[in-house]
Phi, psi and omega in degrees: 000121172289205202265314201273351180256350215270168173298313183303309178300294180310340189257323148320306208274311161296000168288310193289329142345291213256326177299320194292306194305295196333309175300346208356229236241168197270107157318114150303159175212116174089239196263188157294346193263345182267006176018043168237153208199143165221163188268169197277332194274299155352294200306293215264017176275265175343308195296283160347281209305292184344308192274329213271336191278359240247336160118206180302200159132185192292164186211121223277124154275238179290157169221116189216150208240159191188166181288123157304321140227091184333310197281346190261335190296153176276140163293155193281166198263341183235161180290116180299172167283185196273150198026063115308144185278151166274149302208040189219149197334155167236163174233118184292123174236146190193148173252160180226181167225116156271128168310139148265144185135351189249128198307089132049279192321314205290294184350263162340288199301312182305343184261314181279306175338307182276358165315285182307330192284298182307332190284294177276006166242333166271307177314270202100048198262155170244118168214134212251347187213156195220079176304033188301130163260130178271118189239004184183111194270155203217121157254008152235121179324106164309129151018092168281109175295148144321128147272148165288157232270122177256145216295126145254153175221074154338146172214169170268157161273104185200139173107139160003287177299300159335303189276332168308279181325302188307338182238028185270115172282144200139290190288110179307306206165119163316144163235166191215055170287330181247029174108249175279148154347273176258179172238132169251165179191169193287125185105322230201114189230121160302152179215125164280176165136159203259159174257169157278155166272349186274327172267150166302117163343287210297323159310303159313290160340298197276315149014284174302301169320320195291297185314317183250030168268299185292332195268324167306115185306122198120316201060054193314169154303143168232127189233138147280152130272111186243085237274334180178151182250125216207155182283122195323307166290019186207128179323122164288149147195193188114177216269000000 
């Protein structure tokens, strides 16, 4: 029996599976020039905590975020990760709960106002449209919950590109959900990985991009991947 037919190999090849679906689908973050991408759940992990923290007020259900016009996005200028969205304006679709007593309209405004704030000042998101549905009037602001703590799957830092990112302020930690930390190719090199919540996404990135431009022989193209955004100070871990 091979490795890949063995329970142990099938249950390793659907774990990695299921970590990949997990991430949904990879966000450009900022332009085409900027070779940087997060995953939908990081995005919409960020986007939550923001509104959520933000005090009473209308209260955000599902969220899922996409290119706004797919047939129109510019292709990126460095090699996306794999089924990456090309590199064009996004659009936020969300469901809410509005207090009742408070007009709908303001309601709306007040939630895509803190989307977008959150999406370009914690992120680096281009985000060109904010999609709200009202699915319930609440006549009292509910119970705000803790989120649970979000999955780092940690990798080491290591080999030149590796040991760069890694000393990038920002960087939490290499992560390895699509496999190793980093990926090299001829020319081209990916760096996966977790951020801080105190710095900007987008920023951290081109950081990065730089940082492992420069320690790499050649000066390769660098595309980031930012797999979760997670607080500097507490040990990643998870699965």
């Amino acid at each position: 029996m091979t490795t890949a037919d063995s329970p142990r190999g099938a249950d390793g090849w659907t774990a990695a599976v299921r970590r990949r679906l997990g991430l949904g689908r990879l966000l450009p973050l900022g332009g085409p020039a900027d070779g940087a991408w997060i995953s939908e759940r990081a995005a919409v992990r960020v986007l939550r905590d923001a509104v959520e923290g933000r005090g009473p007020g209308p209260v955000l259900g599902e969220l899922r975020i996409r290119v706004a016009d797919p047939d129109r996005a510019p292709d990126a200028e460095v090699e996306p990760p794999p089924s990456a969205l090309a590199p064009g304006p996004l659009r936020i679709e969300a469901t809410m709960s509005a207090l009742s007593g408070q007009p709908l309209p303001a309601a709306a405004s007040q939630l895509r106002s803190a989307l977008l704030t959150a999406a370009g000042q914690r992120l680096g998101l281009e985000v060109a449209e904010v999609d709200l549905r009202v699915t319930e009037l609440l006549e009292a602001p509910p119970e705000r919950r803790a989120p649970a703590p979000a999955e780092v799957r940690p990798a080491e830092a290591e080999g030149a590109a590796g040991l760069a990112a890694a000393g990038v302020p920002g960087v939490v930690a290499l992560t390895r959900v699509l496999g190793k930390a980093v990926h090299p190719g001829p020319g081209h090199v990916r760096v996966e990985l977790a951020t801080d919540t105190g710095h900007r996404a987008l920023d951290v990135a081109r950081a990065v991009r730089g940082a492992v431009a420069e320690a790499v022989e050649g000066r390769p193209s660098v595309a980031v991947l930012i797999t979760a955004v997670v607080e500097g100070d507490r040990p990643p871990g998870g699965a």
